[in-house]
N, CA, C and O atoms as a GROMACS GRO file, in nm:
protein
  316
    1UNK      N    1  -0.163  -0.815   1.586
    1UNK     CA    2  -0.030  -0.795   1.534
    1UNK      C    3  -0.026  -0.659   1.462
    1UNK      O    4  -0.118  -0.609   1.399
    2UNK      N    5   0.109  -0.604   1.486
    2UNK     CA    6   0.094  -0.473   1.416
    2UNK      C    7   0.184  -0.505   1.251
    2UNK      O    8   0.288  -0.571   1.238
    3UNK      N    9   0.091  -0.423   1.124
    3UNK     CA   10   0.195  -0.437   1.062
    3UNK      C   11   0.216  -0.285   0.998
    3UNK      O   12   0.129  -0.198   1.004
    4UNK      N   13   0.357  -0.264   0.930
    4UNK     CA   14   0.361  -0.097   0.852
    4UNK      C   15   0.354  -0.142   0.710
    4UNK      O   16   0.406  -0.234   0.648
    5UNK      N   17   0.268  -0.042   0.678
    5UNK     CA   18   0.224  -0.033   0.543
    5UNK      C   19   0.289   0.101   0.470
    5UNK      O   20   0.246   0.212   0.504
    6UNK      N   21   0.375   0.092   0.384
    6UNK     CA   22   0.431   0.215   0.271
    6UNK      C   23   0.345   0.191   0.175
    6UNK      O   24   0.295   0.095   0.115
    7UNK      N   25   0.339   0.348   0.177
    7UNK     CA   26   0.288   0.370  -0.009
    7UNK      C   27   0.340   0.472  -0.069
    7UNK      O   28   0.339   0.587  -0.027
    8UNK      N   29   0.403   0.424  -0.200
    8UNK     CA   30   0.436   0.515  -0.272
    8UNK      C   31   0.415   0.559  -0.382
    8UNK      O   32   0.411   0.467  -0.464
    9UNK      N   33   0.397   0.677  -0.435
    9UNK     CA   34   0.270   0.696  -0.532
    9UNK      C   35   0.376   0.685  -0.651
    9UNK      O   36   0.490   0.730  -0.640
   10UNK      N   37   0.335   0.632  -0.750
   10UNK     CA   38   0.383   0.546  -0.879
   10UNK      C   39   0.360   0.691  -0.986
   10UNK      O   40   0.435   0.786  -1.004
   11UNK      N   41   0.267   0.670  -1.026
   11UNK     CA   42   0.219   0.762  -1.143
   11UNK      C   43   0.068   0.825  -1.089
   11UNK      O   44  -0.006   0.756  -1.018
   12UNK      N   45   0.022   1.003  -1.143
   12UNK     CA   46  -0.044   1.052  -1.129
   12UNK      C   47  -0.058   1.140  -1.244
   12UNK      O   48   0.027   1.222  -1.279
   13UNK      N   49  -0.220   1.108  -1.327
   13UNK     CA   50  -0.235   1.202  -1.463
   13UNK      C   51  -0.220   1.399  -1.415
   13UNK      O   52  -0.176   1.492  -1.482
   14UNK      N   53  -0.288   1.397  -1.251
   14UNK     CA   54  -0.268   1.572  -1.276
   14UNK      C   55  -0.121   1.605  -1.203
   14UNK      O   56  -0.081   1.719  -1.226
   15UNK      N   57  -0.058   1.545  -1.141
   15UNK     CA   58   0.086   1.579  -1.113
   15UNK      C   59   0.203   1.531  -1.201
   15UNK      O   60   0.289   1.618  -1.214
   16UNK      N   61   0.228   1.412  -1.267
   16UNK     CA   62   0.326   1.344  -1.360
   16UNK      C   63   0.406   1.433  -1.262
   16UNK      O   64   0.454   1.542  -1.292
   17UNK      N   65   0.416   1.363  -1.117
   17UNK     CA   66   0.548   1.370  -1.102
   17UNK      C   67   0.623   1.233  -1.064
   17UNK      O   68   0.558   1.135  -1.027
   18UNK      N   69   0.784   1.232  -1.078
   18UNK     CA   70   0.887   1.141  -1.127
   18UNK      C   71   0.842   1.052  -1.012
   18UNK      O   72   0.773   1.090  -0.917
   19UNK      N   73   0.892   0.919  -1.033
   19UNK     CA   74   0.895   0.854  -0.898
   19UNK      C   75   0.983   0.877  -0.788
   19UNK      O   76   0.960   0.862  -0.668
   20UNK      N   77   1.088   0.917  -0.847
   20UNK     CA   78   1.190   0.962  -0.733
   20UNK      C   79   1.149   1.097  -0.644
   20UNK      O   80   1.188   1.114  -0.528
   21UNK      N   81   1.084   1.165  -0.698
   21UNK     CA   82   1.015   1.303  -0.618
   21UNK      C   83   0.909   1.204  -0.488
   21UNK      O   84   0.922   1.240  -0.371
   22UNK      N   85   0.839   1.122  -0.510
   22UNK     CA   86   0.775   1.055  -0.431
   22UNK      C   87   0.821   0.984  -0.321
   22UNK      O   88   0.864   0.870  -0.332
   23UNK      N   89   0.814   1.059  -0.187
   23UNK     CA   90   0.835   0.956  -0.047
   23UNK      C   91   0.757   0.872  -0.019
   23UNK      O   92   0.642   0.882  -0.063
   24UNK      N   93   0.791   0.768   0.057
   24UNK     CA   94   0.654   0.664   0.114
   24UNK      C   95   0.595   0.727   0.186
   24UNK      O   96   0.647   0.837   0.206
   25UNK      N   97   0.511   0.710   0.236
   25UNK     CA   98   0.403   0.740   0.277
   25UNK      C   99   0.391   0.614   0.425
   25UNK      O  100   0.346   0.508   0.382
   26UNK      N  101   0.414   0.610   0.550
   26UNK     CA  102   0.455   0.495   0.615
   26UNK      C  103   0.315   0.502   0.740
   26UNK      O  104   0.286   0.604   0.802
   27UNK      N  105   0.250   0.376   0.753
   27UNK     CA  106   0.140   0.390   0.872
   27UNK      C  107   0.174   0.273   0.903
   27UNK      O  108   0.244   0.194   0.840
   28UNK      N  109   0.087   0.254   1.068
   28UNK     CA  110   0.094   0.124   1.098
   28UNK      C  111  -0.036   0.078   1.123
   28UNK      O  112  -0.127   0.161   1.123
   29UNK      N  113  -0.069  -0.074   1.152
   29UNK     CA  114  -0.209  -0.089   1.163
   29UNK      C  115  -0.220  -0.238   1.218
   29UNK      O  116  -0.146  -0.328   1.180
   30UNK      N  117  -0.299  -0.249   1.289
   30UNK     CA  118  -0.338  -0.329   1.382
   30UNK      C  119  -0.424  -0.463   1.304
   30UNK      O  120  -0.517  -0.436   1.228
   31UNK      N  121  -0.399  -0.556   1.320
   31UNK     CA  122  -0.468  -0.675   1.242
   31UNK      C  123  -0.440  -0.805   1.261
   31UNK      O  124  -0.334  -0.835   1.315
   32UNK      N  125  -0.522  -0.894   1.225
   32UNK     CA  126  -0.528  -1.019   1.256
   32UNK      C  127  -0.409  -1.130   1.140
   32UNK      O  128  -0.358  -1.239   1.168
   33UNK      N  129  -0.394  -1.039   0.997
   33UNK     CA  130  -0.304  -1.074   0.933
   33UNK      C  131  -0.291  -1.005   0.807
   33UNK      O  132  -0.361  -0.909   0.777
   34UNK      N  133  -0.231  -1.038   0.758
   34UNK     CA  134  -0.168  -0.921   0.613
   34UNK      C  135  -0.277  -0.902   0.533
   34UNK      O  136  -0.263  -0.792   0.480
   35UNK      N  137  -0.407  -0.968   0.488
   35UNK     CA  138  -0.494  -0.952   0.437
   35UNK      C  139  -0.577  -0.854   0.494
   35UNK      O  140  -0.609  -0.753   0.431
   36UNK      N  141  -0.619  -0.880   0.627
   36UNK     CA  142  -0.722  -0.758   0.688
   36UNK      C  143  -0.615  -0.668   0.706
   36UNK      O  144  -0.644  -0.594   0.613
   37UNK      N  145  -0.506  -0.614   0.759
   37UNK     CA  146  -0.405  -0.547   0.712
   37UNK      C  147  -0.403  -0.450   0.589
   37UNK      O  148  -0.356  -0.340   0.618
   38UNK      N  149  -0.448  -0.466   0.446
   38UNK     CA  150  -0.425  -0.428   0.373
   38UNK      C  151  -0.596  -0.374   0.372
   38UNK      O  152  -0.614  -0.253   0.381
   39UNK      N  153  -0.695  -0.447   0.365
   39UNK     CA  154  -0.833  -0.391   0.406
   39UNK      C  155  -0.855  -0.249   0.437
   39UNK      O  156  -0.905  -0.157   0.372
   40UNK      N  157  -0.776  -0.262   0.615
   40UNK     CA  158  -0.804  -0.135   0.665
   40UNK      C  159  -0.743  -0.047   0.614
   40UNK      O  160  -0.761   0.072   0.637
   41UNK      N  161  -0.684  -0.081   0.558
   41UNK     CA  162  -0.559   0.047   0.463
   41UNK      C  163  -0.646   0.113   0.409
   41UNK      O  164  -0.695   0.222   0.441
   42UNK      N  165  -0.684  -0.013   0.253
   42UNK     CA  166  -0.769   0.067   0.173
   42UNK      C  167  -0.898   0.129   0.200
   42UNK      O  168  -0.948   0.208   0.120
   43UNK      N  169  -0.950   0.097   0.305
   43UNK     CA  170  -1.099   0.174   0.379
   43UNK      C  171  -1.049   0.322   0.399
   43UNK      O  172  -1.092   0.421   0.340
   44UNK      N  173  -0.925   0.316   0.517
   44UNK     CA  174  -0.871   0.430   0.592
   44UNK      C  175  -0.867   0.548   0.448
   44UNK      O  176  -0.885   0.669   0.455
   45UNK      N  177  -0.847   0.494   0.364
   45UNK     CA  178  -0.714   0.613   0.267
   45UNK      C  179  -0.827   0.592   0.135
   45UNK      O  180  -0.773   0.632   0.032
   46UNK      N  181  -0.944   0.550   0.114
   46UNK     CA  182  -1.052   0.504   0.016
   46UNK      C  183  -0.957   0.476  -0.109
   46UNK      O  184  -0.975   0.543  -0.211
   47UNK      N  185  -0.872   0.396  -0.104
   47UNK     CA  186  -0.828   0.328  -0.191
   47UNK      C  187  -0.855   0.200  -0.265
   47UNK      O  188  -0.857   0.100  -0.193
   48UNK      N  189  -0.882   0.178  -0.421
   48UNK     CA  190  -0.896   0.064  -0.449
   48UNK      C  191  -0.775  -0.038  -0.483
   48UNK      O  192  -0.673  -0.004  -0.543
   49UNK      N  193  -0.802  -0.155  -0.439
   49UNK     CA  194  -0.694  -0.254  -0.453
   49UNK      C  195  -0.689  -0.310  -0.625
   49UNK      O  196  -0.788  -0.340  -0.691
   50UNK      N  197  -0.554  -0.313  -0.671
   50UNK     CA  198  -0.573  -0.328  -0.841
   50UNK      C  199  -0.502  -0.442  -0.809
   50UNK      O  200  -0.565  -0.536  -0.857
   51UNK      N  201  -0.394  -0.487  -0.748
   51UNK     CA  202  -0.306  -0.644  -0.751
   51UNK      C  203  -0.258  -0.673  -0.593
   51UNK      O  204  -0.232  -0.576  -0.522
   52UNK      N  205  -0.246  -0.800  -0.544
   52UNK     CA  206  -0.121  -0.827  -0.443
   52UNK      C  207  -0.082  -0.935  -0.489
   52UNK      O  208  -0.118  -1.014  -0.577
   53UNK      N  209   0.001  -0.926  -0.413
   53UNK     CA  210   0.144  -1.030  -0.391
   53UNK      C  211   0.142  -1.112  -0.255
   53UNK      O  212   0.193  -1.040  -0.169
   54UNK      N  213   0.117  -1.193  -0.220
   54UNK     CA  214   0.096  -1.217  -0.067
   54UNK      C  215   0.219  -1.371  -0.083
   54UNK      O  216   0.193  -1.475  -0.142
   55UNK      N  217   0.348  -1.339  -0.013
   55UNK     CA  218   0.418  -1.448  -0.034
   55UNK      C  219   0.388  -1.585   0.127
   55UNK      O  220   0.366  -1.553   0.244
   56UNK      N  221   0.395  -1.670   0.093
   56UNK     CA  222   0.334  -1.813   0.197
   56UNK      C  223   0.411  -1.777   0.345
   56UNK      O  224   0.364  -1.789   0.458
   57UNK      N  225   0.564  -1.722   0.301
   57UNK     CA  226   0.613  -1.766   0.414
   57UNK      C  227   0.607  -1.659   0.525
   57UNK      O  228   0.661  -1.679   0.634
   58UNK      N  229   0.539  -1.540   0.496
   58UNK     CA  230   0.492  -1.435   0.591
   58UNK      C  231   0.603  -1.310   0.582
   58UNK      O  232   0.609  -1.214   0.658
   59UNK      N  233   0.699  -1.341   0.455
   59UNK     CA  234   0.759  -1.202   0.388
   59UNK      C  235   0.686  -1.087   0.377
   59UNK      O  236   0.585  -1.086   0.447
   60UNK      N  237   0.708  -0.980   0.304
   60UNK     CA  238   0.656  -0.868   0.270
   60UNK      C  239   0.540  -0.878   0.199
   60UNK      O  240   0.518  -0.995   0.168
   61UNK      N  241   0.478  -0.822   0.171
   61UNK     CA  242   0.338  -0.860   0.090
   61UNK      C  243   0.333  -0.680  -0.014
   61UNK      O  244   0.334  -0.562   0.022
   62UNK      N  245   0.329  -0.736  -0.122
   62UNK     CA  246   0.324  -0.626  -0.240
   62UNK      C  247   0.218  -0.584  -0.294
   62UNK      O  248   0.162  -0.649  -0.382
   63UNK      N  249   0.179  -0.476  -0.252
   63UNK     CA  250   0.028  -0.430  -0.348
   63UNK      C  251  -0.012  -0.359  -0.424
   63UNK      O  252  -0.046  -0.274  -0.341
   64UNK      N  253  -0.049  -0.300  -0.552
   64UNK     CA  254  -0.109  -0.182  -0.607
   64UNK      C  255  -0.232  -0.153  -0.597
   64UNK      O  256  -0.328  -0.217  -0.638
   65UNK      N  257  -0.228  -0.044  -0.535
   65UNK     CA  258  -0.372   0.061  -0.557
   65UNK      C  259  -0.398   0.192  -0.639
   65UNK      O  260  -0.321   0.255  -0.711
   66UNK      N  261  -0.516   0.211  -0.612
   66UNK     CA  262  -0.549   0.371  -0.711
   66UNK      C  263  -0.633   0.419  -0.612
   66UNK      O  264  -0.694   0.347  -0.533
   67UNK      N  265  -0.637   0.531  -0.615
   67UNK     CA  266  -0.727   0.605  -0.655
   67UNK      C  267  -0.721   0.764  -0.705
   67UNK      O  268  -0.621   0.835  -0.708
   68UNK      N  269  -0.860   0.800  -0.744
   68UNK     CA  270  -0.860   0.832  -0.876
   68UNK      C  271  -0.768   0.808  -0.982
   68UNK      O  272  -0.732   0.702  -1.033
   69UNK      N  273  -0.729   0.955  -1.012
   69UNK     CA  274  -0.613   0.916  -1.105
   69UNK      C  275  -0.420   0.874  -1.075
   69UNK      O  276  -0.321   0.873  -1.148
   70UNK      N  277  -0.440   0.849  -0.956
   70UNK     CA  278  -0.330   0.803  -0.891
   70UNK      C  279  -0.259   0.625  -0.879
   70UNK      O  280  -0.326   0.533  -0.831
   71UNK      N  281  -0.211   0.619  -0.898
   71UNK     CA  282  -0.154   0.455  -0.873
   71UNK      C  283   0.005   0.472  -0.714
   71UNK      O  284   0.094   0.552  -0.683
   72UNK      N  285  -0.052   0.332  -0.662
   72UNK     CA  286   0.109   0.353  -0.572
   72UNK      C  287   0.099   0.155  -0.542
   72UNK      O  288   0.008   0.071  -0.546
   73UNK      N  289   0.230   0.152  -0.518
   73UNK     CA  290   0.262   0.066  -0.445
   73UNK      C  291   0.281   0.068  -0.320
   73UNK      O  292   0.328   0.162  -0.256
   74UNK      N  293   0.247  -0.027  -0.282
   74UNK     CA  294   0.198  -0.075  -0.124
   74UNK      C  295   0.329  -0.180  -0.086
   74UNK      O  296   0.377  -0.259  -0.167
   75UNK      N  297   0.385  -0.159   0.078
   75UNK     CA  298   0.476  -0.275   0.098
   75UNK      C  299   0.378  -0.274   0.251
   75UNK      O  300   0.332  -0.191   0.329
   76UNK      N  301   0.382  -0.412   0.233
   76UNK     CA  302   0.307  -0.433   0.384
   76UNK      C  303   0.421  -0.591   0.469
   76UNK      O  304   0.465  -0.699   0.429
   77UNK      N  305   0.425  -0.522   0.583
   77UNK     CA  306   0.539  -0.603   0.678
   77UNK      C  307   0.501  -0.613   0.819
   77UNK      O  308   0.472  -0.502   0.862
   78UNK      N  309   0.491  -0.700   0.900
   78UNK     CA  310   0.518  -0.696   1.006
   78UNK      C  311   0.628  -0.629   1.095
   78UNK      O  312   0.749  -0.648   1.087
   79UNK      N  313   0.549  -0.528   1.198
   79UNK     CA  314   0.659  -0.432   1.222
   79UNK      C  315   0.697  -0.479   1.359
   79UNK      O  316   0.788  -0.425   1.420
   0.00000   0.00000   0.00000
């Protein structure tokens, strides 16, 4: 199954720039389900996972990551 994953970068200590200056960031990725889904993300892009959201009924799934000094939110969907 394919799903698209946005990320959009939240807060960064060496840029502080606004959130609204920030576009998503949009990929797609091949997987067995929203969990390995979000995996290959964070491998692809060496991101660490800080929270998700994984709702039962196969909605959107919400995530925060970092890395370094960066934070973003993650929307992951079946595309």
């Amino acid at each position: 199954m394919q799903y698209t994953i946005e990320a959009r970068e939240l807060t960064s200590q060496s840029t502080r720039r606004p959130l609204a200056e920030s576009a998503p960031r949009r990929t797609t990725i091949e997987a067995e389900d929203v969990e390995q889904a979000i995996n290959r993300f964070l491998i692809q892009r060496d991101f660490e996972l800080v929270s998700v959201t994984t709702p039962a009924r196969g909605e959107e799934s919400i995530a925060t990551v970092r890395n370094g000094d960066s934070v973003f939110l993650v929307r992951v969907y079946a595309a």
